[in-house]
C-alpha positions in Angstrom: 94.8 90.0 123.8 93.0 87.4 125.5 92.6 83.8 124.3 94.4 84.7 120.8 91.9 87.5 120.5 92.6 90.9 119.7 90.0 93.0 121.7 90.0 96.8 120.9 87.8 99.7 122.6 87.2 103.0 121.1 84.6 105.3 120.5 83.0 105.9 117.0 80.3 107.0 115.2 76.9 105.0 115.9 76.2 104.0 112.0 79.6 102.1 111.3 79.0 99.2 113.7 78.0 97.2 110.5 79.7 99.2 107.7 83.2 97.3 106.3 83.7 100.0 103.4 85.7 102.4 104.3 84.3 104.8 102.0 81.3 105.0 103.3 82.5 105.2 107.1 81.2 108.0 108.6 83.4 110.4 111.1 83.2 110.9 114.9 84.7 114.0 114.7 83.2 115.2 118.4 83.7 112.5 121.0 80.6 114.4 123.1 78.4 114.2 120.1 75.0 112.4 120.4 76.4 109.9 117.5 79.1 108.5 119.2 79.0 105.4 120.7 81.7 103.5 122.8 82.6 100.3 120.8 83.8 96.9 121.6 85.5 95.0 118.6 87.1 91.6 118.6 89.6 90.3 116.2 90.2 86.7 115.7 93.3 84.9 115.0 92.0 84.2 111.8 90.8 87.8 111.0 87.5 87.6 111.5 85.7 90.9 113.6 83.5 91.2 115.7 82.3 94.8 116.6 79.5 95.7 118.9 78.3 98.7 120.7 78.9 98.5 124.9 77.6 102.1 125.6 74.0 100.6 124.9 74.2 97.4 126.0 75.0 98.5 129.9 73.3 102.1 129.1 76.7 104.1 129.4 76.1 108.2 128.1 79.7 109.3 127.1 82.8 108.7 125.5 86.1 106.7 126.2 88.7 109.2 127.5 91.9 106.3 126.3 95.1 108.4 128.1 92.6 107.8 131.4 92.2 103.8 130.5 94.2 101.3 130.9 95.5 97.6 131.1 97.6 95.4 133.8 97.6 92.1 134.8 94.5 90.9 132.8 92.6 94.0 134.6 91.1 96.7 131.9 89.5 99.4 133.0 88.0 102.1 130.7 87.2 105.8 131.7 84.4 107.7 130.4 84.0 111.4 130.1 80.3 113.2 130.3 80.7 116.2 130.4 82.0 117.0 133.8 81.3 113.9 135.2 83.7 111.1 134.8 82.9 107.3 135.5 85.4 104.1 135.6 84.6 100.8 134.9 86.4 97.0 134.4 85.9 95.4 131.6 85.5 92.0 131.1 86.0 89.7 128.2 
């Protein structure tokens, strides 16, 4: 939470960044595959979400590994898996 905002990061699949029917959602079922994308989605107070896609915007190949993230004092750091290569990095919001 930051500023009554609900921020959530996850990876999923590519095509849902603008899909709100679940029906049609489409399933990450392999983290590593080439579809996957590492998400950033913010939820207002209000309800209203905002979802974007921060693997492309700062040119990050991999996917979130979330028991190897984490969260304290305002601090979030995220870790990414690529195969056998493993990257940190802070988020901010």
């Amino acid at each position: 939470m930051k500023d009554g905002d609900l921020h959530l990061i996850y990876t999923d699949h590519r095509k849902n960044l603008h899909i709100t029917d679940l029906d049609k959602l489409k399933e990450a079922d392999n983290p590593k595959d080439s579809q996957t994308a590492i998400f950033h989605a913010q939820i207002s107070e209000e309800g209203e979400v905002v979802r974007n896609i921060i693997s492309e915007k700062n040119k990050i190949n991999g996917y979130l590994i979330p028991t190897k993230s984490l969260c304290e004092n305002d601090e979030y750091l995220i870790n990414v898996g690529n195969r056998s290569k493993v990257m940190y990095g802070k988020i901010v919001f």
